[in-house]
C-alpha positions in Angstrom: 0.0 0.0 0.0 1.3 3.6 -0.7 1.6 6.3 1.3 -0.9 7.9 -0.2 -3.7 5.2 -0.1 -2.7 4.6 3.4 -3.2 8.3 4.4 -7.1 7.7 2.6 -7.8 4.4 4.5 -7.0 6.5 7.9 -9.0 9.9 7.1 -12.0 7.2 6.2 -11.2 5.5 9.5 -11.4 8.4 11.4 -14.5 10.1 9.7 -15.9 6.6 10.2 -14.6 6.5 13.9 -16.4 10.4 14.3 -19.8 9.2 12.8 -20.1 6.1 15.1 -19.4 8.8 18.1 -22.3 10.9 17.1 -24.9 8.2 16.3 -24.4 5.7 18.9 -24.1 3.1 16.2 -24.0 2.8 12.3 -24.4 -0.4 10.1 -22.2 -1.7 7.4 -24.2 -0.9 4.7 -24.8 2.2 5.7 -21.5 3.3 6.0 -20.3 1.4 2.8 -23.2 3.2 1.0 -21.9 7.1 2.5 -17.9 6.0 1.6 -18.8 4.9 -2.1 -16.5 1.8 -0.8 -17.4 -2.2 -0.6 -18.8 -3.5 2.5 -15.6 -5.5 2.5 -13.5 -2.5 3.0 -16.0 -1.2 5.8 -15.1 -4.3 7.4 -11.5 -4.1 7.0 -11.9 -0.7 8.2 -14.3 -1.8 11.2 -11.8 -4.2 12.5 -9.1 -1.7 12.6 -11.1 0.6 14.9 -12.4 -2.6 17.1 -8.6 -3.4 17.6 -7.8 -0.3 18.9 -10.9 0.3 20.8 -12.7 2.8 19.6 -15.6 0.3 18.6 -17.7 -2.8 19.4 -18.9 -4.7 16.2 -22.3 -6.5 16.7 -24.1 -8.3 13.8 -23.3 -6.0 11.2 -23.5 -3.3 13.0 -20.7 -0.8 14.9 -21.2 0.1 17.8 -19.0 3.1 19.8 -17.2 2.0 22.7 -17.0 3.5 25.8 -13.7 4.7 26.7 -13.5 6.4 30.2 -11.7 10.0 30.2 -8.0 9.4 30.6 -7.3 8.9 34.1 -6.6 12.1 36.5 -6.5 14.5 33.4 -6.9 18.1 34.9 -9.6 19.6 33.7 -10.0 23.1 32.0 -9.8 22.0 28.4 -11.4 19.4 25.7 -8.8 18.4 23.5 -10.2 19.0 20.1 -8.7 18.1 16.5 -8.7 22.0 16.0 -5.8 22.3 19.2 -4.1 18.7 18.4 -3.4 19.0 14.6 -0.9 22.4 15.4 0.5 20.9 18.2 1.4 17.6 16.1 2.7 19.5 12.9 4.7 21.7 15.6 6.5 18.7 16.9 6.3 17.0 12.9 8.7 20.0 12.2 11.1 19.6 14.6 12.4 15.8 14.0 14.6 15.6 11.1 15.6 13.4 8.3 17.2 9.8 9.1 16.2 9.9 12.9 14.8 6.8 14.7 12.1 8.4 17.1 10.9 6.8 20.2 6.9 7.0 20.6 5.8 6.9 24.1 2.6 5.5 25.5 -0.6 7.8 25.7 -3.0 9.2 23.1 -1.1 12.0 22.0 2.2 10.6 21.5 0.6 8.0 19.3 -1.3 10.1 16.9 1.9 11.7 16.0 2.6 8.9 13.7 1.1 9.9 10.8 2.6 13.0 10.5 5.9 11.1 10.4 5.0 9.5 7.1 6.4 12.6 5.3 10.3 12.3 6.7 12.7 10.7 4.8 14.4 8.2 6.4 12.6 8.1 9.7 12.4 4.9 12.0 10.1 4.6 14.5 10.4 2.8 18.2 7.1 2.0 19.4 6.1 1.2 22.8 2.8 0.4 22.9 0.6 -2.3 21.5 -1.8 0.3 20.5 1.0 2.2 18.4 1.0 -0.8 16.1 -1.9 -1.0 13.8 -1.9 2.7 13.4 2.2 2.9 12.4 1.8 -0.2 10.2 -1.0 1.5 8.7 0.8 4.8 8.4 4.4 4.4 7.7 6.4 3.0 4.8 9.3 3.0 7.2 11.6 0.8 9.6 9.4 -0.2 12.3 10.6 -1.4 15.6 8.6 -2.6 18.7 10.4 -2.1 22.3 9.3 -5.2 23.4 8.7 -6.7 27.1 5.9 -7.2 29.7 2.7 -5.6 28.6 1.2 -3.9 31.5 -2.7 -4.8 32.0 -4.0 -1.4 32.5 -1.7 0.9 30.1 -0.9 -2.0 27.0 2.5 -0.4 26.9 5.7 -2.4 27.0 7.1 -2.3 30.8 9.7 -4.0 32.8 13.5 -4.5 33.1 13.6 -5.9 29.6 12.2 -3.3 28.0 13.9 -0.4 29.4 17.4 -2.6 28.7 15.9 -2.9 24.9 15.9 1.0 24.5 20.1 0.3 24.6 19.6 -0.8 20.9 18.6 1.4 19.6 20.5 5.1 18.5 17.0 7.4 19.4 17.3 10.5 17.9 14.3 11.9 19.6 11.5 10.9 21.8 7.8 12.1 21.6 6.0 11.7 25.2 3.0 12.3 26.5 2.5 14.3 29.6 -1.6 15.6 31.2 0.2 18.9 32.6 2.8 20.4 34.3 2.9 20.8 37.9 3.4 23.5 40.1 7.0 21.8 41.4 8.1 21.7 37.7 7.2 18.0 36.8 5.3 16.6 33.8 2.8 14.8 35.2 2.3 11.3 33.5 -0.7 8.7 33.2 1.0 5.6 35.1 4.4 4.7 36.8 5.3 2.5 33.6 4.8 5.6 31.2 7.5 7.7 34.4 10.1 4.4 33.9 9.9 4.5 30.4 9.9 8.2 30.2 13.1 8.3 32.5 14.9 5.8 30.2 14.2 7.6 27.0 15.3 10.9 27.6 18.3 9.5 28.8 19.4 7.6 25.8 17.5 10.5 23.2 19.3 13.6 21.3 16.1 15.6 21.7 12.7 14.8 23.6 9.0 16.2 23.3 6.9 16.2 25.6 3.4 17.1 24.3 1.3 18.0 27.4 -2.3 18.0 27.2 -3.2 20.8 29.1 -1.9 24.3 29.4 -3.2 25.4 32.5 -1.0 24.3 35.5 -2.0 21.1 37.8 -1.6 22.0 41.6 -2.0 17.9 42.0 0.8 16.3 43.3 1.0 13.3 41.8 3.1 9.6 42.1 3.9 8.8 38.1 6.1 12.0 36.9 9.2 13.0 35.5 11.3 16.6 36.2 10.6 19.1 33.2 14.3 19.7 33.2 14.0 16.4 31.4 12.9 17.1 28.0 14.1 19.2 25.5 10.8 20.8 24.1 7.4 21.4 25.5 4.3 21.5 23.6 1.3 22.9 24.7 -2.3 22.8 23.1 -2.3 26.9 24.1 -0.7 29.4 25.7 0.5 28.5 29.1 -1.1 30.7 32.2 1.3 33.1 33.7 2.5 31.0 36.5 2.9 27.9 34.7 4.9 30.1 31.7 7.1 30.7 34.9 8.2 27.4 35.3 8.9 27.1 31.8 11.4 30.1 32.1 12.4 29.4 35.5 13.4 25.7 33.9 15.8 27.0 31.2 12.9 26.8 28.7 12.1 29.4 25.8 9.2 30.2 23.7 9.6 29.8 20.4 7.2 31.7 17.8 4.9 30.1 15.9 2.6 31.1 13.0 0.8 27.4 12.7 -1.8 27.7 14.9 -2.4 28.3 19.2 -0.2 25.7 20.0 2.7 27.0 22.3 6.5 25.4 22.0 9.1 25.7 24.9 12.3 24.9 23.9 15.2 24.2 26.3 17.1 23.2 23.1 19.8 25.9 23.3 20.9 25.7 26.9 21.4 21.7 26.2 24.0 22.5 23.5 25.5 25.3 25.2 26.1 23.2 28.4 28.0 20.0 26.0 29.6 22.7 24.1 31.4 24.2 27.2 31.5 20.6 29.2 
């Protein structure tokens, strides 16, 4: 499959995906009928979505699953396509050719991986079992799974032998996934795999994104987290109230313009180099 068919399969997926939200349920024909494609294509299509959860098939009809609210996501914002599109083709811009990049697990880090299928060269890391379908879908490109325990709440790759797999691989970056940043100038994560992972990553990685799902800041203090001094570049779905823009600066981070969209971009970039540079 091409690039470019596999870029139509996904926007019919996710129309598909968006019309089953809005009416409860749709049935094959139905939807083969709307697409202008064969029932057999709907199918295809309607496993895809099953496997990653977004919908229960029932005699020849799909159903929309009911996913609970990511867990312990402050609230003060609905993440809409509108805010996640800039904030992917913000972080899309910064990896460059010939890089293997490191997906971490959580929704945002994984719908990143279309916007990949545009770099030359790139190689992707994944780390979750949901990443899989979507990248294979996605991606003409080297595709490598971190392997390890699968951890029954998360369906991420966890353990000893998966943060000893990230030694094999060269990462030039690593796209995380943080709810928010906290008031003592942590990104706070989903689950204390996603924190050990997370640790490992930016360890071993040239450069590491962190794109955080909420701008306003969390006064929760909270047990899965890594330090913001961390990462390399924070990406925000908005501009970043005044205390938690404090951090940022406070942190060695910088804002960098945009003309995209409202996504806002900290970069601690800069300082990194300057500190090897000068030992």
């Amino acid at each position: 499959m091409t690039i470019g068919a596999k870029s139509a399969a996904l926007q019919r997926r996710l129309k598909i995906a968006d019309w089953i939200r809005q009416h409860g349920q749709m049935r094959v024909d139905e939807l083969s009928a709307a697409l202008m494609v064969s029932e057999v294509t709907i199918r295809s299509d309607l496993t895809y979505l099953e496997e990653q959860g977004l919908i229960v098939r029932s005699f020849g009809k799909a159903i929309a699953a009911k996913t609970p609210t990511p867990r312990d996501r402050p609230a003060g914002i609905s993440l809409t396509k509108a805010l996640i599109v800039p904030m992917l083709r913000r972080a899309q811009g910064l990896i460059g050719a010939d890089q293997t990049v490191l997906i971490g697990p959580g929704v945002l880090a994984t719908q990143i991986i279309p916007w990949l299928a545009d770099i030359p060269g790139i190689a992707v890391l994944l780390t979750s079992v949901e990443a899989i379908a979507l990248a294979r879908t996605c991606l003409d490109a080297r595709i490598y799974c971190l392997g390890g325990e699968i951890g029954a709440e998360t369906g991420s790759f966890d353990g000893s032998t998966a943060l000893r797999g990230l030694d094999h691989y060269p990462l030039g970056w690593a796209v995380l996934d943080a709810d928010a940043l906290s008031a003592d100038a942590a990104l706070l994560l989903a689950s204390k795999s996603a924190e050990r992972l997370s640790e490992a990553a930016v360890r071993r990685a040239g450069r590491s994104i962190a794109l955080v799902g909420n701008p306003a800041l969390s006064l929760e203090r909270r047990a899965a987290q890594i330090a913001l001094s961390a990462v390399t570049d924070v990406i925000l779905p908005g501009p970043p109230s005044n205390r938690a823009r404090d951090i940022l600066l406070g942190a060695g981070f910088r804002p960098i313009e945009s003309e995209l969209g409202g996504e806002a971009h900290f970069s601690s970039h800069a300082r990194s180099v300057a500190r090897q540079l000068h030992g």
